[in-house]
C-alpha positions as CSV (number, residue, x, y, z in Angstrom):
1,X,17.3,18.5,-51.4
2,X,19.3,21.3,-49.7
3,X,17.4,23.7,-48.0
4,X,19.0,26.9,-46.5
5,X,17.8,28.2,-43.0
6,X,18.0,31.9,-42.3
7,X,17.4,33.6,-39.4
8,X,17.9,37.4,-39.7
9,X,18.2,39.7,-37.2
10,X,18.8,43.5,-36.7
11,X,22.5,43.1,-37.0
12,X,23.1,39.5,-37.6
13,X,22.1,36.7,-39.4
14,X,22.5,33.3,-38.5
15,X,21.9,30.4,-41.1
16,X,22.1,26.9,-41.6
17,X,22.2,24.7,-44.7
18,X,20.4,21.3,-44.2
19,X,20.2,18.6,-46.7
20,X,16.5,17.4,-46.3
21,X,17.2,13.7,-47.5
22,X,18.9,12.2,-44.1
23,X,17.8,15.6,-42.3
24,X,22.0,16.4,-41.9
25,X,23.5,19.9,-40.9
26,X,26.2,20.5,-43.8
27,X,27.1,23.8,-42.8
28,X,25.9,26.5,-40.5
29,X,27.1,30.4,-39.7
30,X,26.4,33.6,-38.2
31,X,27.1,37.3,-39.3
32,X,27.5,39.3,-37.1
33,X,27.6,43.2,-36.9
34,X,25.9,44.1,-40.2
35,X,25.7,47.7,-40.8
36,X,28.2,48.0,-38.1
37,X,31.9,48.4,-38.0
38,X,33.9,44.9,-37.9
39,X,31.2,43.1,-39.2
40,X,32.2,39.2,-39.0
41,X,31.1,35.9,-40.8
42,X,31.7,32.9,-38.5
43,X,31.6,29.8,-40.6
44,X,31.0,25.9,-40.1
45,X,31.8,24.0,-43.1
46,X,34.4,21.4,-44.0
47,X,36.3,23.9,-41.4
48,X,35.5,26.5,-39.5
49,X,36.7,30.1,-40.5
50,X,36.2,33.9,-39.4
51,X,35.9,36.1,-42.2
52,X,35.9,40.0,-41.4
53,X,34.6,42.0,-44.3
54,X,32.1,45.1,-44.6
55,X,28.7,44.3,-44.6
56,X,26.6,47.3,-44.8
57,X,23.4,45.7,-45.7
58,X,22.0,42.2,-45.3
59,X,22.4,41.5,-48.9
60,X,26.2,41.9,-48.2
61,X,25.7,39.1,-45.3
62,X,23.8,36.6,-48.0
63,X,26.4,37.2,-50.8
64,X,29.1,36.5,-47.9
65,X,27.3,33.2,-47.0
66,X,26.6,32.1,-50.4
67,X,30.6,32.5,-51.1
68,X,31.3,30.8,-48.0
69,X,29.1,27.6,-48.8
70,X,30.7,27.5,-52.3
71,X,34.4,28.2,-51.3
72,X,36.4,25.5,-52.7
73,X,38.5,25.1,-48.9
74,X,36.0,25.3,-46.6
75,X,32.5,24.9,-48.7
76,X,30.2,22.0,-49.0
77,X,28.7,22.9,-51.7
78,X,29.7,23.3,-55.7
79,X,27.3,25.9,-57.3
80,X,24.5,28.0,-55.5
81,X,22.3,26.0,-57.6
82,X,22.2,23.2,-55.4
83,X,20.4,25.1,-52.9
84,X,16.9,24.4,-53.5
85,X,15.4,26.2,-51.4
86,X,15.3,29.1,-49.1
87,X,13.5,29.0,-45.3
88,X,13.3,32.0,-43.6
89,X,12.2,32.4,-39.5
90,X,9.8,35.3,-39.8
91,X,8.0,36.6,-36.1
92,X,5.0,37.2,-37.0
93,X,2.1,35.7,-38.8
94,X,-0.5,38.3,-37.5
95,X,-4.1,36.4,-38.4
96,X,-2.9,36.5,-41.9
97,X,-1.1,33.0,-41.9
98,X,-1.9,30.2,-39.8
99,X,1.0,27.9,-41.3
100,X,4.2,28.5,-43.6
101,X,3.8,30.0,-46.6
102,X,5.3,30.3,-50.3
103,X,7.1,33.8,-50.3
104,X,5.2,35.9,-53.4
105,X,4.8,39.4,-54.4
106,X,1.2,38.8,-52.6
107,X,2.2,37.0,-49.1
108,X,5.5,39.7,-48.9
109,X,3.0,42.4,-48.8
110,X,1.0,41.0,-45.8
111,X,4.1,40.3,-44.1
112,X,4.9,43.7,-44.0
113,X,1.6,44.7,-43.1
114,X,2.7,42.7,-39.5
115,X,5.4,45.5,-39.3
116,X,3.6,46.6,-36.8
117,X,2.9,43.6,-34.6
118,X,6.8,43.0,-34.1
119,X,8.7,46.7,-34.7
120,X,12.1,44.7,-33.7
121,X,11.9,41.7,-35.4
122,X,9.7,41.8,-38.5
123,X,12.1,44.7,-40.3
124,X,15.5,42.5,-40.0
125,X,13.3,39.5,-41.1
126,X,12.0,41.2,-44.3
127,X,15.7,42.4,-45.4
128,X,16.2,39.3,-45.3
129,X,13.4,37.8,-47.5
130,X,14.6,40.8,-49.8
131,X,18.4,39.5,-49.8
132,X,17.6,36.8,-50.2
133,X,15.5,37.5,-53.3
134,X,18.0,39.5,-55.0
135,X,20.6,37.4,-54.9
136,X,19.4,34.1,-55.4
137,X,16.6,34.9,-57.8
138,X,15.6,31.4,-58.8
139,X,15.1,29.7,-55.1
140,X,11.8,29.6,-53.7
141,X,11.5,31.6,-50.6
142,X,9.1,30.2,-47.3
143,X,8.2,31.9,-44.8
144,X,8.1,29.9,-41.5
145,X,6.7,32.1,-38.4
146,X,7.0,31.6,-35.0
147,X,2.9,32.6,-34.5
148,X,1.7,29.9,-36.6
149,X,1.9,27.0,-34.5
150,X,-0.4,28.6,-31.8
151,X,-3.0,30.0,-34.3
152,X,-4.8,26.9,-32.9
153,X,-6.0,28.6,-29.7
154,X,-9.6,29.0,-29.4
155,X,-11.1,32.7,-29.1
156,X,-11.3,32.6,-25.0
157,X,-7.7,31.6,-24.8
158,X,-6.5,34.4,-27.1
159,X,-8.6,37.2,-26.3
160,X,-7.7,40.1,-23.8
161,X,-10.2,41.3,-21.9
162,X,-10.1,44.8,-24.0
163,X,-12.9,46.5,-26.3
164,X,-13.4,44.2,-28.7
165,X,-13.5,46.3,-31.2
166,X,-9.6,47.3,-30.6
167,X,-9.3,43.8,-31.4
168,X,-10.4,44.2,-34.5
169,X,-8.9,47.4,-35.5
170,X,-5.3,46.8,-33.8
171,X,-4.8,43.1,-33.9
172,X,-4.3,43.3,-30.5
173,X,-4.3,39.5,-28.8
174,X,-2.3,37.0,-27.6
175,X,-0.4,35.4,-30.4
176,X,2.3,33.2,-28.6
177,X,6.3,32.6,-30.0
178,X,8.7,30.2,-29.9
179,X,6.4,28.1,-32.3
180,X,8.9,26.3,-34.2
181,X,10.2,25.1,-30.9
182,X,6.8,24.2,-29.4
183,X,5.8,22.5,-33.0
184,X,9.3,20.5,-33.5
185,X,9.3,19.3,-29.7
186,X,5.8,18.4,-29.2
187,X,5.8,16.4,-32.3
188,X,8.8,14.8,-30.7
189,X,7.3,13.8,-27.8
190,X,4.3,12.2,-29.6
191,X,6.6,10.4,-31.6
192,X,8.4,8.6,-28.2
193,X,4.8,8.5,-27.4
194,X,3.8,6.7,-29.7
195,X,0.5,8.5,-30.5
196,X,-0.6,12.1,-31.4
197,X,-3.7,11.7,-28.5
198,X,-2.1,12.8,-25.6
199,X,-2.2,16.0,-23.6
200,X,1.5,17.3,-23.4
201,X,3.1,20.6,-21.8
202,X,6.0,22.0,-23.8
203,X,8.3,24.1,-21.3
204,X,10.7,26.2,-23.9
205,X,13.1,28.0,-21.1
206,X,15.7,29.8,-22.3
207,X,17.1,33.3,-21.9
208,X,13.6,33.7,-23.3
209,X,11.2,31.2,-22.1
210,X,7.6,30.1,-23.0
211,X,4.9,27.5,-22.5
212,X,2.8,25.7,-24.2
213,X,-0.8,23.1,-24.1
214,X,-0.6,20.5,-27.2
215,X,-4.0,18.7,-27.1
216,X,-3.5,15.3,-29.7
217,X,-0.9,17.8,-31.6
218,X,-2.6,21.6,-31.6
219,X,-1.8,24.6,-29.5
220,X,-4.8,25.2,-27.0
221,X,-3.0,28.4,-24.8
222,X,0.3,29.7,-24.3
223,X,2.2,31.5,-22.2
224,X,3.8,34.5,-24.4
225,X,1.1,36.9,-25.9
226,X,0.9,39.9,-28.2
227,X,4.6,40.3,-27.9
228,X,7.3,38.0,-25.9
229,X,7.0,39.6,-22.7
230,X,4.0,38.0,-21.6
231,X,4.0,35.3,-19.2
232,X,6.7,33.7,-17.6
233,X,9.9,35.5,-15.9
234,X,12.2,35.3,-18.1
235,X,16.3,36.1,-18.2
236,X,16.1,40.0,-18.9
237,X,12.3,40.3,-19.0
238,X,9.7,40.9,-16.5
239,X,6.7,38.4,-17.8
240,X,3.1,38.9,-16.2
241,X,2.7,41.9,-14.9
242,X,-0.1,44.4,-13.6
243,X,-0.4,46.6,-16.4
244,X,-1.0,50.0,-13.7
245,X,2.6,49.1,-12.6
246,X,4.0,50.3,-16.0
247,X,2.1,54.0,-15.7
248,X,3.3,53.8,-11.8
249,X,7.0,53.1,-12.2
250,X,6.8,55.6,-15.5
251,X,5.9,58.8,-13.6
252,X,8.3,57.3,-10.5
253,X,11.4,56.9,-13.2
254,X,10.1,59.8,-15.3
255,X,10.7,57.3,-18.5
256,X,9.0,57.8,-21.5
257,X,6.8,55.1,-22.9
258,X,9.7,53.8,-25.0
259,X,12.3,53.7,-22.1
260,X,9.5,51.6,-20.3
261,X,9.4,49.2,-23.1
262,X,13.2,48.6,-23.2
263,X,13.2,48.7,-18.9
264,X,10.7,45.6,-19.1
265,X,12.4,44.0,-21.7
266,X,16.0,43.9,-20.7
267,X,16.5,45.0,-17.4
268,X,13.7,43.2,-15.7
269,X,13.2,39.0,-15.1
270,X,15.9,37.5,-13.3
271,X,18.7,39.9,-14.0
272,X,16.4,42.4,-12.4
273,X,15.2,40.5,-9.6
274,X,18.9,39.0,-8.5
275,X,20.8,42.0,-9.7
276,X,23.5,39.1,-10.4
277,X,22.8,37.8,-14.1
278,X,20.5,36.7,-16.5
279,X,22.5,33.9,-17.1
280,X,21.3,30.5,-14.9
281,X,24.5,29.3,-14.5
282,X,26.0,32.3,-12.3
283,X,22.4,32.9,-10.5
284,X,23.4,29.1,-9.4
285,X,26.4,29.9,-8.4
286,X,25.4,32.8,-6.6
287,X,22.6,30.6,-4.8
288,X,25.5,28.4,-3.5
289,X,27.4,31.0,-2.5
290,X,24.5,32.1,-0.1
291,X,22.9,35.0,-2.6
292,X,19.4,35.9,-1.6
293,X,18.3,37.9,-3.9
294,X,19.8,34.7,-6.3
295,X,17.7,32.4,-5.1
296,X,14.6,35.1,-4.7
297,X,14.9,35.0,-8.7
298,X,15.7,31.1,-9.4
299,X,12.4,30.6,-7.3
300,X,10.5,33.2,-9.0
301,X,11.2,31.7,-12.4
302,X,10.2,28.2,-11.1
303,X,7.1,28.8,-9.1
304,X,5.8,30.9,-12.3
305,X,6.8,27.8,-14.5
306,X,4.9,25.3,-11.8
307,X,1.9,27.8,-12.6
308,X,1.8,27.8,-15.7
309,X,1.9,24.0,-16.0
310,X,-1.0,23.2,-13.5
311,X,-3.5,25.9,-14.8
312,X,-2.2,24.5,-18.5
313,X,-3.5,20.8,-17.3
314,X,-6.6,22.1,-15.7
315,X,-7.3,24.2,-19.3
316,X,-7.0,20.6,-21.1
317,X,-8.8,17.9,-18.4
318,X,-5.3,16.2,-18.1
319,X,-1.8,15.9,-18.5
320,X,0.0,12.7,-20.4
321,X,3.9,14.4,-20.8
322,X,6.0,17.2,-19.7
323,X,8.8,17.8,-22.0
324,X,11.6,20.7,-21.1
325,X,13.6,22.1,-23.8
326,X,15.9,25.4,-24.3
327,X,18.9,26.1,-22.7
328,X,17.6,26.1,-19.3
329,X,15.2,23.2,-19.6
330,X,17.8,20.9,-20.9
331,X,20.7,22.1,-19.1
332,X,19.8,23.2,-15.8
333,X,19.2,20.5,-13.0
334,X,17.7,22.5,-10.4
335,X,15.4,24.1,-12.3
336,X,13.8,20.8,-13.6
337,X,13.7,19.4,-10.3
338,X,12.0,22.3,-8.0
339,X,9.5,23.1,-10.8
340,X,8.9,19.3,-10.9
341,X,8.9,19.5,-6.9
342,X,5.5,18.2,-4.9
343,X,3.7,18.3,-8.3
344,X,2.9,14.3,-7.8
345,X,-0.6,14.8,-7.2
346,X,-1.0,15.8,-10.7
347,X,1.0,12.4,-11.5
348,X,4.3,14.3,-12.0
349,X,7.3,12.2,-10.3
350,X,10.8,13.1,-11.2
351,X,13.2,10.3,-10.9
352,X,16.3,12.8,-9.2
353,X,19.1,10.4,-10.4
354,X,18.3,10.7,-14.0
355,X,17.5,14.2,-13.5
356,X,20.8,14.8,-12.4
357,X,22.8,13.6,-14.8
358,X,21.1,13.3,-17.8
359,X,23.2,12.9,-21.6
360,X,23.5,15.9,-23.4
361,X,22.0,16.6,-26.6
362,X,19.7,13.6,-26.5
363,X,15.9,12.9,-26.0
364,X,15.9,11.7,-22.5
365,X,12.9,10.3,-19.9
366,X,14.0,11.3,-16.5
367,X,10.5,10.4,-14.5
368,X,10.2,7.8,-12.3
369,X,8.3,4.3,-13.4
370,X,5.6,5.4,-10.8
371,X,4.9,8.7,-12.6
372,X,1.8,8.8,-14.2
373,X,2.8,11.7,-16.5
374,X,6.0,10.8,-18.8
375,X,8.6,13.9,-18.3
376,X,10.7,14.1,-21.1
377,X,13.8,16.4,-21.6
378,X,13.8,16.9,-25.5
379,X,16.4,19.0,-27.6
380,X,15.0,21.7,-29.9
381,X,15.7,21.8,-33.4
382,X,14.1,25.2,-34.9
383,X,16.1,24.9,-38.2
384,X,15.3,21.4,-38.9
385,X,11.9,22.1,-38.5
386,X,11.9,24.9,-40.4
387,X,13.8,23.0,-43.3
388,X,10.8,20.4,-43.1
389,X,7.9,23.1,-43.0
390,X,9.7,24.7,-45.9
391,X,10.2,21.4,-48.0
392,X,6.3,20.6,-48.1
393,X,6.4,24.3,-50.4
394,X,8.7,22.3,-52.7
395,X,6.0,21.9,-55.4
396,X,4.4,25.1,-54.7
């Protein structure tokens, strides 16, 4: 069964077609610049090509796509038929969903009553669905969010300590992201396990970054909350923050409250903090080449990571497995090694020469035999878990 992935954005819309049977990639793409001038389809098929064509809308991007993955050159597919299904990364889930869902006239509607809960990310995600819909009229469409897999959390993890009944009226609580990541890699780790009962912390860093507490397979807490920029530092955003600092630096800037938003959401975190880049790899290379303000911000983000991962183990009685994952948590040495750093009395001992060089792209141990706690680096795999969460729709 082939199941396509989309992931639509404001101006993009990235996409992969998976056949389900041996869990295989066949083809996978980006658009880029919809609604914009030079809009561009970058395709991976039997070949890779760059197609530049207008694409006003999204439903310009899917018909682009769709031609791509039939193309007799570089295609890998014969008729649009083949494609049995449709997968689509939604943001939010709101307390309406707490799993993947069959797209109908019914579910669409609460979707877009979430509008609210992600103004960036739920519009681009629901021209999608729509596209999608139009053009390929007989696939079933699924919704796969990236709430769901936290909707686990108990009450006192979720909760903000507001009037309650503003929880009720606005929705407003933690919710959590990343959860296809946190799903797919947690499983993972119970998998090399070899049992579901164990207490794991899932560390997703990336240019966004997020933690989570599995407990024998469910989300107990996490680190991201009504929105992403809760919790940790992050590449361009600030993470926890006292909220009378954002009325403060407001009337200091003179920025309105929308100008505040985008300040703490892209000019904040470690770009903000190193004035260098949110990108790890030059804040490294600015700590070698003896760049304070570089390694102010590489032991920010660490020491909030550490954090996080003690008071996540206290909140569950234990800890049985770390696991890093994202760009940064797969990639980056040094980060894996200071957060890892003195942490032995919780049972957490990093074995530095697997550490160091550890092979890409493959589930790795890199603790020491002594460890206690099993640390794991583990590759995501948002699409494929997406494909799977959309397959169990199948009958539907």
């Amino acid at each position: 069964m082939k199941v396509l992935v989309i992931n639509a954005g404001s101006s993009s819309l990235k996409y992969q077609l998976i056949e389900t049977d041996n869990e295989s990639v066949l083809a996978k793409g980006v658009c880029e610049r919809i609604g914009i001038e030079g809009s561009l389809l970058t395709h991976n098929g039997k070949k890779t090509v760059k197609i530049e064509k207008p694409m006003p809308t999204h439903k310009e991007a899917i018909n682009l796509v769709l031609d791509a993955l039939i193309d007799k050159e570089h295609g890998v597919i014969s008729d649009m038929s083949e494609i049995a299904a449709v997968g689509h990364r939604v943001l939010h889930a709101g307390e309406a969903f707490n799993g993947s869902t069959l797209i109908t006239p019914e579910t669409l509607k609460k979707i877009e009553e979430n509008t609210d809960l992600g103004p960036l990310h739920m519009p681009p995600n629901i021209m999608g669905i729509k596209a999608c819909q139009e053009v390929m009229k007989n696939a079933p469409m699924v919704a796969v969010f990236d709430t769901t897999f936290h909707s686990t959390m108990p009450d006192y993890a979720y909760m903000y300590g507001i009037d309650y009944d503003d929880y009720k009226q606005y929705k407003v609580r933690k919710y959590g992201f990343h959860g296809s990541s946190h799903a797919y890699v947690s499983g993972r780790a119970s998998s090399i396990m070899g049992t579901d009962k164990i207490k794991t912390v899932v560390c997703h860093l990336g240019n966004g970054a997020s933690i989570s507490a599995v407990v024998n397979g469910k989300c107990v807490d996490t680190s991201m909350g009504l929105t992403p920029l809760e919790g940790l530092v992050m590449g361009t955003r600030c993470g926890d923050i006292d909220a009378a600092v954002i009325e403060y630096l407001m009337e200091k800037k003179g920025l309105d409250v929308h100008q505040m938003t985008n300040y703490l959401n892209k000019k904040c975190g470690v770009l903000g903090v190193s004035g260098v880049s949110s990108d790890f790899r030059d804040l490294e290379a600015a700590v070698n080449d003896g760049n304070a303000r570089a390694k102010l911000a590489l032991d920010m983000f660490c020491y909030r990571v550490k954090k996080y991962i003690g008071s996540y183990s206290a909140a569950m009685g234990g800890l049985d497995c770390l696991v890093f994952t994202g760009g940064i948590g797969e990639h980056t040495v040094a980060v894996r090694e200071k957060v890892c750093e003195n942490m032995e009395y919780l049972g957490i001992v990093l074995d530095k020469k697997l550490n160091q060089d550890p092979p890409r792209d493959t589930e790795v141990q890199i603790s020491a035999k002594k460890s206690k706690v099993k640390v794991f680096i583990i590759p995501t795999n948002e699409e494929l878990y997406i494909a799977r969460e959309t397959l169990k729709h199948k009958d539907d």
